[in-house]
C-alpha positions in Angstrom: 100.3 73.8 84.2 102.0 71.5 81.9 101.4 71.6 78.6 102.1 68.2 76.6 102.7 67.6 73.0 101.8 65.0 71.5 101.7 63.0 67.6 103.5 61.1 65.0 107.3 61.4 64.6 108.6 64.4 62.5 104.9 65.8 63.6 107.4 68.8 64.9 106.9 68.4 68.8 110.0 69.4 70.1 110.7 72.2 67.7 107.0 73.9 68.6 106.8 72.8 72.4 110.5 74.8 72.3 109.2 78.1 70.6 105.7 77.6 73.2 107.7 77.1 76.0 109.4 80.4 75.1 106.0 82.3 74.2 104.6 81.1 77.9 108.2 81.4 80.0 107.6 78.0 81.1 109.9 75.3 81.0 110.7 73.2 78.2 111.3 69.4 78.4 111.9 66.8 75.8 110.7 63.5 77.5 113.4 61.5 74.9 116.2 63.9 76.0 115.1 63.2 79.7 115.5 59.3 79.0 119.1 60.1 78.2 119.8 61.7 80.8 118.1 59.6 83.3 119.4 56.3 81.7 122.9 57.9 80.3 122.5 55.9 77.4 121.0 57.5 73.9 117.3 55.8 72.7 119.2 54.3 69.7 121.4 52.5 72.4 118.3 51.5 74.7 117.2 50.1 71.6 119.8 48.0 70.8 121.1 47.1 74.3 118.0 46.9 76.0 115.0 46.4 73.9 112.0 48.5 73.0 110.2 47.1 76.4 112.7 47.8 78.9 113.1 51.5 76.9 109.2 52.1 77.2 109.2 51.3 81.2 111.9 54.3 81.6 109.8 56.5 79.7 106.8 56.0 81.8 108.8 56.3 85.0 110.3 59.7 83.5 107.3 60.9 82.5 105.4 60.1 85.7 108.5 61.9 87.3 107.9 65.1 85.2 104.2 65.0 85.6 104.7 64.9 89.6 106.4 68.2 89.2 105.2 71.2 90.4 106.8 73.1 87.9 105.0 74.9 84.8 106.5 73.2 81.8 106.1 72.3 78.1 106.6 68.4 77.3 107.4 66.9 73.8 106.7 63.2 74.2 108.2 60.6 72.4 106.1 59.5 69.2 104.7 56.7 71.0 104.6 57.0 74.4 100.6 58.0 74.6 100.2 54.8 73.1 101.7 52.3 75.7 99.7 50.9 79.0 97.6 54.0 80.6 99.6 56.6 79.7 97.3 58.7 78.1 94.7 57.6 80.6 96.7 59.4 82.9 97.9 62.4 81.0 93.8 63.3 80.1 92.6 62.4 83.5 95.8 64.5 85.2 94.9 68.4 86.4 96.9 70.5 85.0 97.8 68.8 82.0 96.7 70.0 78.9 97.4 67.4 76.1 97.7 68.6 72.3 97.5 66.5 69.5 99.9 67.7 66.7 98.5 65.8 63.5 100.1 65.9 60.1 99.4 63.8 56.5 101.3 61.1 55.7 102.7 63.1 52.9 104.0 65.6 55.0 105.5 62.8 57.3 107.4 61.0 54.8 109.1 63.7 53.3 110.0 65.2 56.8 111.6 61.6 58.0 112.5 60.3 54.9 116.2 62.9 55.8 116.0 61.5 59.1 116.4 57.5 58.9 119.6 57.3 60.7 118.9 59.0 63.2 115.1 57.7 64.5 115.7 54.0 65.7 112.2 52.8 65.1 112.6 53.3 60.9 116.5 53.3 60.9 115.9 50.0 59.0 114.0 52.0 56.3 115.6 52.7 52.7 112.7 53.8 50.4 110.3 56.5 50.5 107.5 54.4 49.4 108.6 51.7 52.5 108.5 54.3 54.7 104.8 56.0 53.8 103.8 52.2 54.3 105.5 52.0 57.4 104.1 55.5 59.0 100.5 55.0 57.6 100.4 51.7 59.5 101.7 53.2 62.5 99.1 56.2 62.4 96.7 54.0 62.0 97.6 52.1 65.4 98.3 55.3 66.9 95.3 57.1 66.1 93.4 56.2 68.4 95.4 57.4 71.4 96.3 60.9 69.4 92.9 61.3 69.0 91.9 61.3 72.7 94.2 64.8 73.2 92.4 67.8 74.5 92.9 69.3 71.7 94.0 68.7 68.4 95.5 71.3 65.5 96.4 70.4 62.2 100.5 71.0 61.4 100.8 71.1 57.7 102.4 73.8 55.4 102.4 76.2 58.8 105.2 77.8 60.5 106.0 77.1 63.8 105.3 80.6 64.8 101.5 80.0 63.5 101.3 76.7 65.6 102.3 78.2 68.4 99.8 81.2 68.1 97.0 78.7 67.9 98.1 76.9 70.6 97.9 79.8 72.7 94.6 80.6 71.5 93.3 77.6 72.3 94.6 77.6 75.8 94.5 81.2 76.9 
C-alpha cells in the first residue's frame, strides 16, 4: 500500500508522513527529495535553471516511478503536484493508494512559512506577512479543488504530529 500525503506547503507532510511511515514500518519517501536525487540538482536550482515546467514533468515521471513500486511506502508530495495534468486522476483511481488531504487555515500557513521564505522557491520572492497570506489564500483557492478530491481529508491545526498520525491510522486501519 502506499500511503500519499498530500496539501498546501508548510501543511506538515513530510514531517507526519515521516513519524507514519515509522508507526506502519513502511517506507518513507519525500517525492521533492526524490527529484533531487533523480535530477541531482536541488528544486530551487530546477527552478532557476530549468523552469517550473520542465521541474513539474520530472515530478510526474518520479512519481509515476514510485507509484509502480511494489513496495509499501509513505509519500509526501510536493505542494502542488496533485494539481498538475492527471495526477490526482491517477493517484485516486490507483489501487493501493490511499491519498490524504492534510488541510490547514491560512493563518496557520502564514505563520508556519513566513520563517521559511528562503528556502521554498515558489514564495522566495515574498517579504511581508500580509503579501504572503495573499499569496497562499490565492493559491488554496486554486488548489482546492484537487486537495479536496483526497480519500480522506483531516484537519492539521494546533495538533501534534503524534495526534495526526493517530488519526491517520484510524482512518486507515
Amino acid at each position: 500500500m502506499k500511503i500519499v500525503l498530500l496539501g498546501y506547503m508548510g501543511s506538515g507532510k513530510t514531517v507526519v508522513a515521516k513519524q507514519l511511515a515509522i508507526a506502519l514500518q513502511y517506507s518513507f519517501v519525500d517525492l521533492d527529495i526524490a527529484i533531487e536525487e533523480d535530477q541531482n540538482l536541488t528544486l530551487k536550482q530546477l527552478f532557476e535553471t530549468k523552469g517550473e515546467l520542465y521541474f513539474r514533468s520530472k515530478e510526474k515521471a518520479v512519481l509515476n516511478s514510485l507509484l509502480d513500486s511494489t513496495q509499501d511506502m509513505v509519500l509526501a508530495l510536493g505542494g502542488g503536484t496533485p494539481c498538475y495534468g492527471d495526477v490526482m486522476q491517477k493517484l485516486t483511481n490507483t489501487q493501493e493508494v490511499i491519498t490524504i488531504y492534510l488541510g490547514a487555515e491560512i493563518d496557520t500557513l502564514t505563520h508556519r512559512l513566513f520563517s521559511q521564505l528562503q528556502t521554498r522557491p515558489l514564495i522566495s520572492h515574498i517579504s511581508d506577512k500580509e503579501v504572503l497570506c495573499d499569496f497562499i489564500r490565492k493559491h488554496l483557492f486554486e488548489r482546492s479543488f484537487y486537495y479536496h478530491q483526497a480519500h480522506y481529508k483531516i484537519a492539521v491545526d494546533q495538533k501534534p504530529v503524534q495526534e495526526i498520525v493517530r488519526e491517520i491510522v484510524a482512518l486507515l486501519f
